[in-house]
Each structure stands twice: as C-alpha cells, then as structure tokens.
C-alpha positions in Angstrom: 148.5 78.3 -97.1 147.2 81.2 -95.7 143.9 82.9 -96.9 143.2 87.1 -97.0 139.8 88.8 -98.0 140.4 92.4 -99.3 137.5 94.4 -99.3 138.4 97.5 -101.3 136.4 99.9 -103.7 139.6 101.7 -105.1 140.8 99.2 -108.1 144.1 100.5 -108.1 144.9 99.6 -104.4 143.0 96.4 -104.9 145.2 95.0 -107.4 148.2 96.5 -105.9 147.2 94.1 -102.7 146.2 91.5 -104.6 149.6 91.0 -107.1 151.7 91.4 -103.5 149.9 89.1 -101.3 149.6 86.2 -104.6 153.8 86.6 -105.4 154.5 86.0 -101.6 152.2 82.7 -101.4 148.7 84.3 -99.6 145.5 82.9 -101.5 143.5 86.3 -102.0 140.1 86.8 -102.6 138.5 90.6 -103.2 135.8 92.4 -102.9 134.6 96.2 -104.4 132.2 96.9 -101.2 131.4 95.8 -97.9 128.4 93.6 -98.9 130.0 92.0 -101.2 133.1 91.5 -98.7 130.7 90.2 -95.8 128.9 87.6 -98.8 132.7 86.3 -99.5 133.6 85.7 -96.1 130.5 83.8 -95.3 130.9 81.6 -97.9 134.8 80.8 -97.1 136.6 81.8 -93.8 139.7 83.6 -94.7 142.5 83.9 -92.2 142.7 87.3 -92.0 140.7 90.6 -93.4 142.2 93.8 -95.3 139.3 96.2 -95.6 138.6 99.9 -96.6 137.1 102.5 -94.0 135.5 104.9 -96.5 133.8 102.7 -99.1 130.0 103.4 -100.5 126.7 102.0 -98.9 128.7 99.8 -97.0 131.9 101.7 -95.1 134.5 99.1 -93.0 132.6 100.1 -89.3 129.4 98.0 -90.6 132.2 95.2 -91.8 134.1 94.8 -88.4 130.5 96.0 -86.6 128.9 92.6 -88.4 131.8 90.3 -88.3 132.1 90.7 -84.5 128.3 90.0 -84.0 129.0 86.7 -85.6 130.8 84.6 -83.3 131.5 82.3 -86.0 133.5 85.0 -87.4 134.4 87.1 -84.6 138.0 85.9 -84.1 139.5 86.3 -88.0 142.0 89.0 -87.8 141.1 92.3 -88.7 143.3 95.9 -90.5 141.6 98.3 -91.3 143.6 99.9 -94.8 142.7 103.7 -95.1 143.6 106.8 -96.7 142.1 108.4 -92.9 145.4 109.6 -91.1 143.3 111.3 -88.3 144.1 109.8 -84.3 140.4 109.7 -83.9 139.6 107.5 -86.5 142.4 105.6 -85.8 141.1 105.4 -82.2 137.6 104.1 -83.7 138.9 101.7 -85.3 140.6 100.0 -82.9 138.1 100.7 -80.1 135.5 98.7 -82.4 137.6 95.3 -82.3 140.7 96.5 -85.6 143.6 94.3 -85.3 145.7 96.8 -86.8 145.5 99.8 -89.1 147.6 100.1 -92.1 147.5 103.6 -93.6 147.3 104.8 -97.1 150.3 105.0 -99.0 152.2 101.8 -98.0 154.9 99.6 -99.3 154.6 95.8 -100.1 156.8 95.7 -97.5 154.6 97.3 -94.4 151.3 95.5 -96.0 153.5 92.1 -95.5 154.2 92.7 -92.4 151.0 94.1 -91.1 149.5 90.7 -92.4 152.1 88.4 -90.9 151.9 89.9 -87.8 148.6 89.8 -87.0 148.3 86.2 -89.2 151.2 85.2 -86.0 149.3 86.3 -82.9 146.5 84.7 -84.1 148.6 81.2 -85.1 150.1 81.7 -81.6 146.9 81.2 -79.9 146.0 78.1 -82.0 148.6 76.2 -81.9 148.6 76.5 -78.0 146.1 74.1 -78.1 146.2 71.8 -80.5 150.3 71.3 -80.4 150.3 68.0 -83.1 151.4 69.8 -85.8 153.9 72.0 -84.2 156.0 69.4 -82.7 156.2 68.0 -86.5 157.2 71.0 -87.2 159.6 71.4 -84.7 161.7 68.2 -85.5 162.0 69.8 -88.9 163.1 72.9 -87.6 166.0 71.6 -85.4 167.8 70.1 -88.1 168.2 73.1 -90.5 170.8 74.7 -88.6 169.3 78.0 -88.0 171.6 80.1 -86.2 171.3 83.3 -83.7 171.2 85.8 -86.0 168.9 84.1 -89.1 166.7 83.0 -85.5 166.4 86.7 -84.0 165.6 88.0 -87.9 162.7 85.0 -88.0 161.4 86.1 -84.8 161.0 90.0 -85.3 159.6 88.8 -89.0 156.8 87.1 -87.3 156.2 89.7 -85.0 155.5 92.2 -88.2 158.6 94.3 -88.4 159.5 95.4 -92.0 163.2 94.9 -93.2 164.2 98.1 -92.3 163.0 98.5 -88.8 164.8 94.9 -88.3 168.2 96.3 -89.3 167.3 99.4 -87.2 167.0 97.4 -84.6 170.3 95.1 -85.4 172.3 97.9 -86.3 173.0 96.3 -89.8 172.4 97.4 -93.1 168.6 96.5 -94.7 171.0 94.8 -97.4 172.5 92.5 -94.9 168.4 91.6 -93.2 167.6 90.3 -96.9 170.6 88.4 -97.4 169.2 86.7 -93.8 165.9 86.8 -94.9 167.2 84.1 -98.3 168.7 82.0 -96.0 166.1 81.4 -94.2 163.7 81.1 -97.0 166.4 78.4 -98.6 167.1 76.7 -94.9 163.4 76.5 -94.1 162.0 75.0 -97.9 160.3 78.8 -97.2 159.5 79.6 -101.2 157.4 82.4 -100.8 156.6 85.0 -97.3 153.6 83.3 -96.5 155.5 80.1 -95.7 158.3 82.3 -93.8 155.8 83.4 -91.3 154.4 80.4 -90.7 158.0 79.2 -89.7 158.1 82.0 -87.8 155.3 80.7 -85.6 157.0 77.7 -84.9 160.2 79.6 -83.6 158.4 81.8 -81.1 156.8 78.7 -79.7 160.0 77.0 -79.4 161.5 79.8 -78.2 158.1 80.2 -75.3 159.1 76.4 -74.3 163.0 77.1 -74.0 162.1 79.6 -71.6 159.4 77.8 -69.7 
C-alpha cells in the first residue's frame, strides 16, 4: 500500500507517527535528521513525506529545498510537522513547494487526514492518466452498494477532513461519521485507513465522470 518517510529528531513524536500510520495500513520508514531522511528516500520513493522544520545540521527547508531540485523526487507529497505556530513560517513553508503543514500537538486523527489528503490529490493526478486500474476498480465499487450518505462520508475522507469536521459539516454526531466510516471499511474489503483512502480516490473519479 501506501509508503510515508518521517523525518523527525524528537523520538517521542516519531514513534507516535510511526505506531499510527503502521495500525492504519501505511508502510513507514523514519529518519532522526534530514541527511539521513534525504539518504532513505533516495534509496526507496515513498509516497508521501512527514518531516520536521527545526531539526539539527539538517532543518526541513534544506529537505524540501533538495527534494525539489531533484526532479526525480520533486512531485512526492510534502507536510511539513512542526512545533512553529508562527504565519510566517507557515508562509515559508508553503512558499518553498509544502503540501501542507501539520502543527504540533495533533491527533491520530488530523495526522490521518493530513496524509490521505494530500496522498488523494496526488492519486488524482495519476490515475488521470493511466485509467487501467481504476476502471477495475470501479466495477468493484458499483456492486457494494454504497449509498449517499456512506458516498458523501468517502468523499470528504479523501479530501482530508477529520471525523469531526465531517459531522460538522453533516450536522450528525462524530459517533454517527464512525459508525459510516465501518461500513465502508466492511463494504469496501477496506481493513485498515490506508486502503479507505485509496477507495476514496476511486469515488472522486467516478464522481468527476458522472458529472462530465
């Protein structure tokens, strides 16, 4: 399945990220420093890259600055994961090629969906052009019996909203998103997150035809 690089010098928020990502399906692979981080991902493309801002030697600017010289490496996605709260260095970030930014503290539920957003827009753009294994996928999809509410939940999951701002936006309890959030995963064969959002990919696409 899916593939995430955490580069991260604080061990407590590094194996935080790591037990997360592993229980919901990601394959994870870590690194203390930015050297270290930019050896990793040379070695094996991940799909997508956590990293710390304010590490030693190395800080997260020379990651993304070297990762977007590379155009072999250029297009992974890329969250910056800081303790920095500041606009401006939020602004730096992104002005320097971020995907996102995931402040420090978080819940296991904002890391999730900060990676399977920005793990979607990237799928998006992929499977626009090579559309082989999406139609498989489709087929599959059509018979499970999905219906308009379990669909909207998939959709907004792929987009990177956590359970609570979904029920905001549904005007339903967080208790109630969960309870469509197992039926999907049982509907869909969809045993961990990881697999979720990669459904969720396929329903946005479907739903991009339907409209076309």
């Amino acid at each position: 399945m899916y593939s995430i690089l955490i580069i991260e010098d604080d061990p407590t928020y590094m194996e935080m990220m790591e037990t997360i990502l592993q229980m919901e399906g990601f394959t994870v692979s870590s690194a203390s420093n930015g050297q270290s981080g930019l050896a990793l991902l040379r070695k094996q493309r991940p799909d997508l890259i956590l990293c710390d801002v304010l590490m030693p030697d190395t800080d997260g600017y020379y990651v993304l600055e070297s990762l977007k010289s590379d155009n072999a490496l250029a297009g992974i996605p890329f969250i910056f994961v800081t303790a920095l709260g500041e606009r401006i260095e939020i602004r730096r970030g992104m002005t320097e090629g971020a995907d996102d930014y995931l402040p420090k503290p978080f819940s296991a539920d904002e890391l999730l969906a900060a990676v399977i957003g920005r793990i979607r827009r990237h799928e998006l753009i992929v499977q626009r052009h090579d559309t082989s294994a999406f139609q498989k996928e489709e087929a599959i999809f059509r018979t499970r019996n999905i219906t308009r509410k379990e669909l909207g939940v998939l959709l907004m999951i792929g987009k990177g909203a956590t359970s609570r701002e979904i029920a905001e936006q549904m005007v339903v309890s967080v208790k109630t998103i969960e309870a469509h959030r197992y039926n999907l995963m049982n509907k869909l064969g969809a045993s961990n997150v990881a697999i979720l959002a990669r459904w969720a990919v396929v329903a946005e696409l479907m739903e991009h035809d339907s409209e076309e």
